[in-house]
Structure formats: structure tokens, C-alpha cells
BADO-28340 format. One record per residue (C-alpha): residue in one letter; residue number from 1; x, y, z. Coordinates in steps of 0.25 Angstrom, whole numbers, plus 2048, in hexadecimal, padded with zeros to 3 digits. Last residue first. Layout:
REM BADO-28340
<vexmar=A zafi=NUM X=X Y=Y Z=Z> .
...
END
This chain:
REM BADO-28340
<vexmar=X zafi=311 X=D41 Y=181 Z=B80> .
<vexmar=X zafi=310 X=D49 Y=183 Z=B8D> .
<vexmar=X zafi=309 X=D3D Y=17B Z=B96> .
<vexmar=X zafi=308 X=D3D Y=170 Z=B8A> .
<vexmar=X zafi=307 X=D4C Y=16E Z=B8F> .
<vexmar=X zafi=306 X=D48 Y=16E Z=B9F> .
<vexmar=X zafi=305 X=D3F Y=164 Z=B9C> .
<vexmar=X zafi=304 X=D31 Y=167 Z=B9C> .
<vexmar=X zafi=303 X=D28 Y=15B Z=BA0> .
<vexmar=X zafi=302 X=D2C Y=15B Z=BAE> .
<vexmar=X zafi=301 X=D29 Y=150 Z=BB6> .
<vexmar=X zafi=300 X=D24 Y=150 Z=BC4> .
<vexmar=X zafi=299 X=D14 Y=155 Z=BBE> .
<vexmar=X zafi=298 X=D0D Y=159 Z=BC7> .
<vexmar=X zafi=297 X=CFF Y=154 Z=BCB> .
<vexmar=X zafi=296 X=CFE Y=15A Z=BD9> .
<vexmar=X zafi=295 X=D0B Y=160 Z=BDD> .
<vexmar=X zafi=294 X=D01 Y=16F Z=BE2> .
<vexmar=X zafi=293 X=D00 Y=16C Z=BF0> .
<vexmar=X zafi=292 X=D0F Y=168 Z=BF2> .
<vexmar=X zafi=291 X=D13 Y=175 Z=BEC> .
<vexmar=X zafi=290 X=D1C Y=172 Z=BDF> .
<vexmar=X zafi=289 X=D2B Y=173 Z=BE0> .
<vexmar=X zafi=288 X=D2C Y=164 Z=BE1> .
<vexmar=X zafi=287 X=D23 Y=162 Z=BD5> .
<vexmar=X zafi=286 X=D2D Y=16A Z=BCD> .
<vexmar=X zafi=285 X=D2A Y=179 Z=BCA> .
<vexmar=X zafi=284 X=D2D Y=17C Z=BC0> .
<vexmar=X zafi=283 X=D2D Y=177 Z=BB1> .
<vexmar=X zafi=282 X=D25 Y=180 Z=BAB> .
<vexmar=X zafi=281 X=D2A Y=18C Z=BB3> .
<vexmar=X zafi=280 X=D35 Y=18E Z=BA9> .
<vexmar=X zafi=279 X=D42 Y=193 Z=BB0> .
<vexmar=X zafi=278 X=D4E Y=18C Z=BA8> .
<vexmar=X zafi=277 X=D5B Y=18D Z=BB0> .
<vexmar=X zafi=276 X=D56 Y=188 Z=BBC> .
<vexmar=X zafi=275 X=D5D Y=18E Z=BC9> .
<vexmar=X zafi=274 X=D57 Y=183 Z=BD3> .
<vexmar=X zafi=273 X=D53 Y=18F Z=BDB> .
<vexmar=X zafi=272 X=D4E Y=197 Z=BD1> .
<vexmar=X zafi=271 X=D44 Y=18E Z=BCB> .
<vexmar=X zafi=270 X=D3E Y=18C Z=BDA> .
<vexmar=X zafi=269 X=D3F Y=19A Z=BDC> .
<vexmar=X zafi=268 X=D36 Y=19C Z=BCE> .
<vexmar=X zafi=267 X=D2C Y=192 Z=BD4> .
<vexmar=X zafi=266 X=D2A Y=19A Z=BE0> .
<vexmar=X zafi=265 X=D28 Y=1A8 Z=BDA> .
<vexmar=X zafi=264 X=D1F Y=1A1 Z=BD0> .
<vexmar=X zafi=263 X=D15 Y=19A Z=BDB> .
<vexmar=X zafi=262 X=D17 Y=1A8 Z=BE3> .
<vexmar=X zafi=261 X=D14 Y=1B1 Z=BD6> .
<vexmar=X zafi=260 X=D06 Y=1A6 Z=BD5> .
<vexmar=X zafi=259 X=D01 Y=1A7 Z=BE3> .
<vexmar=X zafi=258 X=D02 Y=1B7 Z=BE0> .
<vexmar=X zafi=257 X=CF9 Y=1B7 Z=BD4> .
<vexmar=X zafi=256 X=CF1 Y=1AD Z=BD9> .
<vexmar=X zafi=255 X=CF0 Y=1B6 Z=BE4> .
<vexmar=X zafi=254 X=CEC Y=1C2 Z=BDE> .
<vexmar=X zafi=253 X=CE4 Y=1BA Z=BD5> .
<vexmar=X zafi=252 X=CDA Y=1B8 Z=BE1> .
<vexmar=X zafi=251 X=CDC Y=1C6 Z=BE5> .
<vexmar=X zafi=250 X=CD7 Y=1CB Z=BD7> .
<vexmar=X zafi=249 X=CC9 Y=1C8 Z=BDB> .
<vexmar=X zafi=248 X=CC7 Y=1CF Z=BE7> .
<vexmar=X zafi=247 X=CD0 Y=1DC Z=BE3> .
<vexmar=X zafi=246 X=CC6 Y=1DD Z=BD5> .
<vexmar=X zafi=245 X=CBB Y=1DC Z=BE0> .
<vexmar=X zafi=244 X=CC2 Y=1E7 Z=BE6> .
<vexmar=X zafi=243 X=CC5 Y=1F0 Z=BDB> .
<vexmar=X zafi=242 X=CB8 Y=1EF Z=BD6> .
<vexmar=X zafi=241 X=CB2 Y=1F3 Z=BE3> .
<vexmar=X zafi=240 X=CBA Y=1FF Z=BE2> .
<vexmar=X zafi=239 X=CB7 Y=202 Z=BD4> .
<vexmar=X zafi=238 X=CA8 Y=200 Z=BD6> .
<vexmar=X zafi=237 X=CA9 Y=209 Z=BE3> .
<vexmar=X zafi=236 X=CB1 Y=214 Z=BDC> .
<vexmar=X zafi=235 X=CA9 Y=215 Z=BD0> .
<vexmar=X zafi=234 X=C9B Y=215 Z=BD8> .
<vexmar=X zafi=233 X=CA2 Y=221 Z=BE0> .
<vexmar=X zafi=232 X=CA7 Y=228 Z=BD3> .
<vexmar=X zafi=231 X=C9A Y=229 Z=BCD> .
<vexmar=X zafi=230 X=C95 Y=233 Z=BD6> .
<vexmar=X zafi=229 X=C8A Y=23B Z=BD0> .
<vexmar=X zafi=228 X=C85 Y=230 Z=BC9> .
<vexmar=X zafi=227 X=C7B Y=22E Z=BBF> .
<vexmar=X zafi=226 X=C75 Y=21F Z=BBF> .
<vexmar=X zafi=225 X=C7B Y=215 Z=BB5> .
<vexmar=X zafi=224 X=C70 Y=20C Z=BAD> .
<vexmar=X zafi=223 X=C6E Y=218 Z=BA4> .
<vexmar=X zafi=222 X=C7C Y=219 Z=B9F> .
<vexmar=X zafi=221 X=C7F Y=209 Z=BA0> .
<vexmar=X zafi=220 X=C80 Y=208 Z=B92> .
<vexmar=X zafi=219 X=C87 Y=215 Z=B8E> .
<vexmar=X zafi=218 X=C92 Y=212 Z=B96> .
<vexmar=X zafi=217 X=C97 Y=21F Z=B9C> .
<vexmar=X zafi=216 X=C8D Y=221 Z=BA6> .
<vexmar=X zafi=215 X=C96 Y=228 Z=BAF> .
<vexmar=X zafi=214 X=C92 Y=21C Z=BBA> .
<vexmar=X zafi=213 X=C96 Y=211 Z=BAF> .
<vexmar=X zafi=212 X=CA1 Y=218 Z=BA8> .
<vexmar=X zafi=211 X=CA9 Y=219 Z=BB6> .
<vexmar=X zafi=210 X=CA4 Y=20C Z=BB9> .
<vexmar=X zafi=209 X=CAA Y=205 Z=BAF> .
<vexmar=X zafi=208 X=CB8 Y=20D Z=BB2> .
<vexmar=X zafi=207 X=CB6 Y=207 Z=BC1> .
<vexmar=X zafi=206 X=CB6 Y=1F9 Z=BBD> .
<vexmar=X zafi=205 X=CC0 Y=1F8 Z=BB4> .
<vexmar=X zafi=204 X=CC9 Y=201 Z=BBF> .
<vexmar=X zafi=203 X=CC6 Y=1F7 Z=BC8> .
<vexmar=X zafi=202 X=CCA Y=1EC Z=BBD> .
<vexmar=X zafi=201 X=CD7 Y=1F3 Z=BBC> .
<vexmar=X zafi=200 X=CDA Y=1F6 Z=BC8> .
<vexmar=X zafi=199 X=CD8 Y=1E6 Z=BCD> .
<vexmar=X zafi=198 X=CE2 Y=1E3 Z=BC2> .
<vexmar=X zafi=197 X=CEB Y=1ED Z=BC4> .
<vexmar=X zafi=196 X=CEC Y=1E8 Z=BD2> .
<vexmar=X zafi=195 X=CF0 Y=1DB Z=BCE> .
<vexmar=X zafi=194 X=CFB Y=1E0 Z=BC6> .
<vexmar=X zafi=193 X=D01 Y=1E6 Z=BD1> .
<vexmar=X zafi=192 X=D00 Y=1DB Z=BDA> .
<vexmar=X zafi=191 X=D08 Y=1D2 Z=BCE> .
<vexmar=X zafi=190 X=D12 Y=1DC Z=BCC> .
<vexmar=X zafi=189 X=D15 Y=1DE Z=BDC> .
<vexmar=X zafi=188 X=D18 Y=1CC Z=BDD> .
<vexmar=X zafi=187 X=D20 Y=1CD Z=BD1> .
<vexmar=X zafi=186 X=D29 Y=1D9 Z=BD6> .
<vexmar=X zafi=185 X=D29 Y=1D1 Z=BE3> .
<vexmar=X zafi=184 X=D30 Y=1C5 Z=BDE> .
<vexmar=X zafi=183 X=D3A Y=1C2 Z=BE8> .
<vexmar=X zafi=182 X=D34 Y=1C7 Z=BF2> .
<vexmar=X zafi=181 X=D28 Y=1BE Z=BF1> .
<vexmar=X zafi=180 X=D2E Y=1B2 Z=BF1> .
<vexmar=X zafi=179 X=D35 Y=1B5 Z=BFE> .
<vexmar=X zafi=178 X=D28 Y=1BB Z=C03> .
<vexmar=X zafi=177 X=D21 Y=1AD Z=BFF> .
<vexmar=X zafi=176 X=D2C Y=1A5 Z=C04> .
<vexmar=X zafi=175 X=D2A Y=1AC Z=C12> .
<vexmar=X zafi=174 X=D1C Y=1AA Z=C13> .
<vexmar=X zafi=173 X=D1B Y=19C Z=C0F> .
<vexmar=X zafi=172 X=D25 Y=19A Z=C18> .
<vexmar=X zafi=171 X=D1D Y=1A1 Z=C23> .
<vexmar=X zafi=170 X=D0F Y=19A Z=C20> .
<vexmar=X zafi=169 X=D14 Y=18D Z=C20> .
<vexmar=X zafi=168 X=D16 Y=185 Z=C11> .
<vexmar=X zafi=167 X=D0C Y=181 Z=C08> .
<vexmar=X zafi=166 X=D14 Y=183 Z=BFC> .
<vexmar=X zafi=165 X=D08 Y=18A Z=BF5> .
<vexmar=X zafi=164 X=CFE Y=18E Z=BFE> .
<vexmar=X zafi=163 X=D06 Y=193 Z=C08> .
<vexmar=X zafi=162 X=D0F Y=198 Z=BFE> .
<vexmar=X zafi=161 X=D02 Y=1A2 Z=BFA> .
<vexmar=X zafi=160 X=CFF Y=1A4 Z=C09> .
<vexmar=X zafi=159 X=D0B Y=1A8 Z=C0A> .
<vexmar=X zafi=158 X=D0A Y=1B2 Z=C00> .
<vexmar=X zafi=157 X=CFC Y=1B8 Z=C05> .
<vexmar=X zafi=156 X=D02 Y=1B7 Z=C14> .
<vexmar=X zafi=155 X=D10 Y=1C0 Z=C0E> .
<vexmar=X zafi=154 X=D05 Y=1CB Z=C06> .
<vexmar=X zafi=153 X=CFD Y=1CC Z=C14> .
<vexmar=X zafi=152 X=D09 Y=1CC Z=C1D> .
<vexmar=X zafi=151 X=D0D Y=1D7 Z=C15> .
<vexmar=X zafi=150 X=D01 Y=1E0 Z=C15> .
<vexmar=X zafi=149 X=D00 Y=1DE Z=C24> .
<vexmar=X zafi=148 X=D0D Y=1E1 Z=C26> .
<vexmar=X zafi=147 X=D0B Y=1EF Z=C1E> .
<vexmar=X zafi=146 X=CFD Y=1F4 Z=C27> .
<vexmar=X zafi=145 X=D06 Y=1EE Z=C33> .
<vexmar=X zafi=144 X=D11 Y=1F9 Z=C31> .
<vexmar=X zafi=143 X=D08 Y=204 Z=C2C> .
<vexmar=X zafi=142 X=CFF Y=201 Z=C3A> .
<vexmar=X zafi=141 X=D0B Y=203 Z=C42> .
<vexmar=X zafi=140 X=D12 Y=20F Z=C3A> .
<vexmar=X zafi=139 X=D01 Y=215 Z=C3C> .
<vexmar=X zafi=138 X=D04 Y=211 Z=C4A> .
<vexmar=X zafi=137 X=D0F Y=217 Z=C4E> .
<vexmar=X zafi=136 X=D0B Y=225 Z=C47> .
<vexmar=X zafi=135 X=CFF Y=225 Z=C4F> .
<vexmar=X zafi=134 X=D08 Y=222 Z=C5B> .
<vexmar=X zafi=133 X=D13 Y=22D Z=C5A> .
<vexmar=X zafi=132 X=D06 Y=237 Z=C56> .
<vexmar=X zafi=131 X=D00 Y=237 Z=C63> .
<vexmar=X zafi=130 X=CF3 Y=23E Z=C60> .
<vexmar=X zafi=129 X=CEA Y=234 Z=C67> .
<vexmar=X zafi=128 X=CDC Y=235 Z=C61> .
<vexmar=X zafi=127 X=CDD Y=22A Z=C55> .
<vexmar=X zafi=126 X=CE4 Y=221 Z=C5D> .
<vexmar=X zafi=125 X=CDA Y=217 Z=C60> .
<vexmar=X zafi=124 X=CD7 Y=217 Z=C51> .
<vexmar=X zafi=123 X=CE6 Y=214 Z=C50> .
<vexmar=X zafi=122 X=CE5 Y=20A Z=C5B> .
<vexmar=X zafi=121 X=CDB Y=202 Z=C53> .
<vexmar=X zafi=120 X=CE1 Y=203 Z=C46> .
<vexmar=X zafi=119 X=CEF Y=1FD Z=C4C> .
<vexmar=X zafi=118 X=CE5 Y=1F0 Z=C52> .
<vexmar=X zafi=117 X=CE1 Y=1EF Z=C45> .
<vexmar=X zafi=116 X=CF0 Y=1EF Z=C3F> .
<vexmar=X zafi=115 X=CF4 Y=1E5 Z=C4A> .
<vexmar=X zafi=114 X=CE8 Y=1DA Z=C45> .
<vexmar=X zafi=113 X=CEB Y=1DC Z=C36> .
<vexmar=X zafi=112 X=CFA Y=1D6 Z=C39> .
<vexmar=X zafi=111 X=CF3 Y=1CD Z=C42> .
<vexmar=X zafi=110 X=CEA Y=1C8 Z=C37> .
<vexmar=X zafi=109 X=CF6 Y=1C7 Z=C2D> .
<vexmar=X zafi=108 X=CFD Y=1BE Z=C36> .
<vexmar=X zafi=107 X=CF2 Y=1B5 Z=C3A> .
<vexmar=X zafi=106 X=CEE Y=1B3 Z=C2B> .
<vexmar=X zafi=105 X=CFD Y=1AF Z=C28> .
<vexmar=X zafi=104 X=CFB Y=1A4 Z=C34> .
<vexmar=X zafi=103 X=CEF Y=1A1 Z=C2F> .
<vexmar=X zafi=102 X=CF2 Y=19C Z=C20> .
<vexmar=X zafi=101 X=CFD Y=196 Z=C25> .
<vexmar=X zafi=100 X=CF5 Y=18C Z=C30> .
<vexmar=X zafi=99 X=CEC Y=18A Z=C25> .
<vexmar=X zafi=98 X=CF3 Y=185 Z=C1B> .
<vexmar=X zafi=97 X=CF2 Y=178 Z=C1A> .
<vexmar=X zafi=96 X=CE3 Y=173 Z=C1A> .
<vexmar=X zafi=95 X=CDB Y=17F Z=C17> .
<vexmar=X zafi=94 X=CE6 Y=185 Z=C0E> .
<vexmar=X zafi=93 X=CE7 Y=177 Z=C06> .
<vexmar=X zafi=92 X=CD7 Y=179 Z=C05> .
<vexmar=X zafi=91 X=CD6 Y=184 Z=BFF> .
<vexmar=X zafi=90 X=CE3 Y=182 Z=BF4> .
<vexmar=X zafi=89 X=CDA Y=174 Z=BF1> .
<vexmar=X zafi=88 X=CCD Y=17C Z=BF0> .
<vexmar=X zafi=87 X=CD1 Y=186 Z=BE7> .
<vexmar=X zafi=86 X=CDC Y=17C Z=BDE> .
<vexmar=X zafi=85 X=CCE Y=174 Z=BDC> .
<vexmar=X zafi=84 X=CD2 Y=169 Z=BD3> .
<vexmar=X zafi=83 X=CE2 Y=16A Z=BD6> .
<vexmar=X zafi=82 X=CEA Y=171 Z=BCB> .
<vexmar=X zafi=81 X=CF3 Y=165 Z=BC4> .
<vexmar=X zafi=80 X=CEC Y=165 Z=BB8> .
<vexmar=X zafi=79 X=CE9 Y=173 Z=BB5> .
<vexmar=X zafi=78 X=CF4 Y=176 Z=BB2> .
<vexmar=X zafi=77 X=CFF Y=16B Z=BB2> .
<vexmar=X zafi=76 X=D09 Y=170 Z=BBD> .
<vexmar=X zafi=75 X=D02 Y=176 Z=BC8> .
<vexmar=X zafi=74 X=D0A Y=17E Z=BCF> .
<vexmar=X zafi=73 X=D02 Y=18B Z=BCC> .
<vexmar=X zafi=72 X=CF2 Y=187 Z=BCB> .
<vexmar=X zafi=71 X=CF6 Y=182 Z=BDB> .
<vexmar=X zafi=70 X=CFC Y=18D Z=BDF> .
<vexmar=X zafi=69 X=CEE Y=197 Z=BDA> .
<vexmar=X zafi=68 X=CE6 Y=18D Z=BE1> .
<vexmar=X zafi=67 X=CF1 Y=18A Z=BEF> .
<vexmar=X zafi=66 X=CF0 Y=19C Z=BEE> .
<vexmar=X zafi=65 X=CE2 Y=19E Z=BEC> .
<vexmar=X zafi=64 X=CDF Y=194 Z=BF9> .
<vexmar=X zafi=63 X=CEB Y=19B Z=C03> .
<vexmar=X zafi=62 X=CE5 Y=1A9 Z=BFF> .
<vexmar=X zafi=61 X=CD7 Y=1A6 Z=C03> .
<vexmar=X zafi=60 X=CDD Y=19E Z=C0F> .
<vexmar=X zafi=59 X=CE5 Y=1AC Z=C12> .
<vexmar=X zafi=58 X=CD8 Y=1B4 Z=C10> .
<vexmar=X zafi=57 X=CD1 Y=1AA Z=C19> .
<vexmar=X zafi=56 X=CDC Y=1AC Z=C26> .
<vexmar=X zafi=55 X=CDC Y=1BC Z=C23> .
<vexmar=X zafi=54 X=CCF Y=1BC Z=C26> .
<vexmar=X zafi=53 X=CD0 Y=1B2 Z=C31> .
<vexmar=X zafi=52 X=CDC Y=1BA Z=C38> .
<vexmar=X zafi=51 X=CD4 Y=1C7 Z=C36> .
<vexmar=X zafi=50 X=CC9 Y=1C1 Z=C3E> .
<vexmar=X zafi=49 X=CD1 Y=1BA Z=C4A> .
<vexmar=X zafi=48 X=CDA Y=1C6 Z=C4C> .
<vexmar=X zafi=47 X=CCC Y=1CF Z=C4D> .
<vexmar=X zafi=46 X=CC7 Y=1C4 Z=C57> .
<vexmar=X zafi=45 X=CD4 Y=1C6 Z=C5E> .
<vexmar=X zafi=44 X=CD4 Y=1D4 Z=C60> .
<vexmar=X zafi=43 X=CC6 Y=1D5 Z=C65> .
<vexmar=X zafi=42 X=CCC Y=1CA Z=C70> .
<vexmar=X zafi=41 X=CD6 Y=1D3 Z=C72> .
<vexmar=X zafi=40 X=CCB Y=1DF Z=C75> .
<vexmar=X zafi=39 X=CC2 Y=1D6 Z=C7D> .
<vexmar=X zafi=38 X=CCF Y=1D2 Z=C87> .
<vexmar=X zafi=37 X=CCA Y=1DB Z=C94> .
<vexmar=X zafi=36 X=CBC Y=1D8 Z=C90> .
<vexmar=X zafi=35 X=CBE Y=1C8 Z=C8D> .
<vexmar=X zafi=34 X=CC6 Y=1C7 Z=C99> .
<vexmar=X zafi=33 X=CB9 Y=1CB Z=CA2> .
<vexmar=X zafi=32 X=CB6 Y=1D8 Z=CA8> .
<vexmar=X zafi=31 X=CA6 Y=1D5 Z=CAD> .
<vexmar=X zafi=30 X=C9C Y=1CB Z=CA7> .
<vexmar=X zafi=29 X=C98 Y=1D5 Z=C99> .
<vexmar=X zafi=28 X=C9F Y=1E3 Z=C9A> .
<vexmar=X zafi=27 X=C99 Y=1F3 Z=C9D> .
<vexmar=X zafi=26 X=C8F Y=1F6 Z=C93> .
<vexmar=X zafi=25 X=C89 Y=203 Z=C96> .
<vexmar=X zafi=24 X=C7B Y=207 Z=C93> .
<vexmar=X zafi=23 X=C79 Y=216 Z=C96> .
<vexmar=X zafi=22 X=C6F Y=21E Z=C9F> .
<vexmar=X zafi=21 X=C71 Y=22E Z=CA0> .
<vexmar=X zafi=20 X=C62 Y=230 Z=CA2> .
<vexmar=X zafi=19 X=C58 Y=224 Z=CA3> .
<vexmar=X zafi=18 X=C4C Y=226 Z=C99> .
<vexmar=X zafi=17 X=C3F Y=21C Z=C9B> .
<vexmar=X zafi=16 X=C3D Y=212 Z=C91> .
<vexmar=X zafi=15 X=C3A Y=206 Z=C98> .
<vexmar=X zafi=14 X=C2F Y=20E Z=CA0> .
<vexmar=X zafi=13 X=C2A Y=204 Z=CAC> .
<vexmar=X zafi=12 X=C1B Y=204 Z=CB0> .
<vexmar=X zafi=11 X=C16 Y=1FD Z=CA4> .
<vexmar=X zafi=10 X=C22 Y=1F4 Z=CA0> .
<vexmar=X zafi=9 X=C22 Y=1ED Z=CAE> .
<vexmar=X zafi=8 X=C26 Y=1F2 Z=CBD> .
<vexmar=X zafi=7 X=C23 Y=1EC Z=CC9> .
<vexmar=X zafi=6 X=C23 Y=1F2 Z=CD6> .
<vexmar=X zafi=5 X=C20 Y=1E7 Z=CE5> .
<vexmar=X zafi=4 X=C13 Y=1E2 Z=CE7> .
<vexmar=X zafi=3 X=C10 Y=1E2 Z=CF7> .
<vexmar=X zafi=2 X=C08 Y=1D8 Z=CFE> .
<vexmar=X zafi=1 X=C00 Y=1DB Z=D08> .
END
């Protein structure tokens, strides 16, 4: 006789029976490996990686707007000697050039971001140890690198700029742009300033506008404009947002701002240097002292003569 072992199926088995004081763990997949021992530096890494790309295409962006701005400067006959797509051009001599630079001044900044995230993590490690010796080492630490990273990112945005320019490696560029930049600093401040008064005042446009519009001010929009018991959270948000757009946009004359100081700082060392007695930029600066990139189409002779220079 033969006999028929249990079998079990959906009708005799409860799937959805109770079992007290069970938990699903997650132990490791295919045992210890390196990969688990090292998974926190290989996190590390990834997060290198990331920061180092975004700060990689902002330093092409800045490369590009500075080649464009450069090229509208040097240019002797305007706008003849401009290049037909000055955009593309600048583009393209980043992609092609200066690559290698352009990284290498990514790669500083990124690691400079990358110690200052790895300082925010131990202080939130921190938070429940009440040694107040290492909580005040580490805030010094974290105000230390919170200023080199403020530097290193105003020196790349200057080398970059001479990078673009002169074409020169990244730490020449950098050096002769700090040098430059010493020397005019006042110049250099004025100029930021003034750009920020420009984004406060269309900010503050925008949020005195608003103002009238959500207090129902302006007799036009009176029944359009819902009452609000709150008006100042609208306002806020509309200024901020104008604030930030108006950030966006003015970035890119920003740079053309400070592509242009460097293009003048340079050109008034040259007139320096060979201790000219008359200082009219008309007649500088000579095909020599041009940037490779931008000699297309100049003119070698002068058409204003040192005499017509003193009329």
C-alpha cells in the first residue's frame, strides 16, 4: 500500500497567520566582501565625483562667457574683428584647450566642499557628546574651510578668465590673476558692490509692487486681488524669488564685468611697463600683446600717431 505523504496548498495553509516577536532582518548580500568593508569610501567617492562635475560645468560655463566677453575686448575694429559666433567659438576653445585647467581648478574646489561635508557629518555625530574642547575645534575647522572654499572659488573664477584669455595653465593663470587683482582691489569691491545694488533694486521693484497689489492699493486690480490676512508671506516669497532670478541674470554680466577689469588691468600693466608718456588706450595694445585667439583681422599699423594721440 502505498502511502501518500502531507501536502499543503492555499486551502489548508493560512498565509496570514500572526507570529509573535518576528522581525525581517537584512544581514549582507554574498557574505563580508571588500565592497562592505570599503562601501562608506566608495560613498565618498561617488559624492567627490558629483561635486567635481558640477563644479567642472560651471567652470566651462565660466570659461565660454569669459573667451565671449575677451573676444568683444581685444578686438580692434568693432565689430568687425569679433568672430561670427564669439559664443560657439569661446565654447569650443574650452572644449578643445582647456580642459585639463578647467578640471584641475574643478578638482580643488570639489575637495575643499568635500572636507566641509565630511566636517558637517561629525558635527551631527557630535551633537550628544558634551566635550566642549572638540565642538569648538571643529566649528574653528569648519570656519576655516568655509573661507578657503570662498577663496578658492573667487581665485578658479579669475583663472579661468586668464585661462580663457592668454590660454596659459591653470596655476599661472591663477597667480597673475591674483597679482592683477591685488593691485586693483578697490576696483574690483566697487564693481561687486554695485552689482548688488542692482539686484536690490529690482528686488525691492518687485516687492514694492506687490506691496500695493496685495493691499489693494492699485485701483485697477482692486477686485481682481483676494483679501489677505497675511500679505506679508506673498510679499516675501515674490521678493525673494525676484531676488533670485535677478541673481541668475546678473551673474552673466558679473562676468563680463570681471572679464573686462582683468582685460583693463592687463593692458594698463603693459602701458606701465614700457613707461609710455601718453596713456590713450586707442593705440594699445599692439598685435604682440594681443591673446593669440583674438589676433584675427588686426590691424599691424597704427593709424594714430603718437602726435594725433597728444591732440
Amino acid at each position: 500500500m502505498h502511502r501518500q505523504g502531507p501536502y499543503f496548498n492555499r486551502s489548508n495553509v493560512s498565509t496570514s497567520a500572526s507570529c509573535q516577536g518576528s522581525q525581517c532582518l537584512f544581514a549582507f548580500y554574498g557574505g563580508e566582501t571588500s565592497y562592505h568593508r570599503h562601501l562608506f569610501l566608495l560613498q565618498l567617492s561617488n559624492l567627490l565625483l558629483c561635486l567635481w562635475l558640477i563644479n567642472f560645468s560651471l567652470a566651462l560655463e565660466q570659461c565660454t562667457l569669459a573667451g565671449t566677453f575677451a573676444s568683444y575686448y581685444w578686438a580692434r575694429r568693432k565689430p568687425q574683428d569679433i568672430p561670427p559666433c564669439p559664443l560657439f567659438s569661446s565654447f569650443s576653445r574650452a572644449l578643445r584647450y582647456h580642459t585639463g585647467s578647467l578640471a584641475f581648478g574643478a578638482l580643488i574646489l570639489s575637495v575643499a566642499q568635500l572636507v566641509r561635508i565630511i566636517l558637517e557629518y561629525v558635527e551631527q555625530r557630535l551633537k550628544g557628546v558634551n566635550n566642549v574642547v572638540s565642538r569648538f575645534l571643529l566649528h574653528c575647522l569648519q570656519c576655516c574651510f568655509w573661507c578657503l572654499e570662498k577663496f578658492i572659488r573667487y581665485m578658479n573664477r579669475n583663472a579661468y578668465i586668464m585661462v580663457a584669455i592668454y590660454g596659459k595653465n591653470f596655476c599661472t593663470s591663477a597667480r597673475e590673476a591674483f597679482f592683477l587683482l591685488m593691485r586693483n582691489v578697490f576696483l574690483d569691491r566697487v564693481t561687486d558692490f554695485l552689482l548688488f545694488l542692482g539686484k536690490a533694486l529690482i528686488a525691492g521693484g518687485v516687492g514694492v509692487v506687490a506691496f500695493f497689489l496685495f493691499t489693494k492699493k492699485i485701483p485697477v486690480f482692486q477686485e481682481e486681488v483676494p483679501i489677505l490676512n497675511y500679505y506679508w508671506v506673498p510679499l516675501l516669497t515674490v521678493v525673494l524669488g525676484a531676488f533670485l532670478i535677478a541673481h541668475a541674470f546678473f551673474s552673466v554680466y558679473a562676468m563680463c564685468v570681471d572679464t573686462l577689469f582683468l582685460c583693463f588691468c592687463k593692458e594698463t600693466d603693459v602701458l606701465i611697463q614700457r613707461d609710455r608718456d601718453v596713456l590713450r588706450l586707442s593705440d594699445f595694445p599692439t598685435l604682440r600683446d594681443i591673446p593669440t585667439q583674438f589676433q584675427r583681422d588686426v590691424p599691424t599699423q597704427r593709424n594714430i600717431n603718437r602726435e594725433t594721440a597728444l591732440n
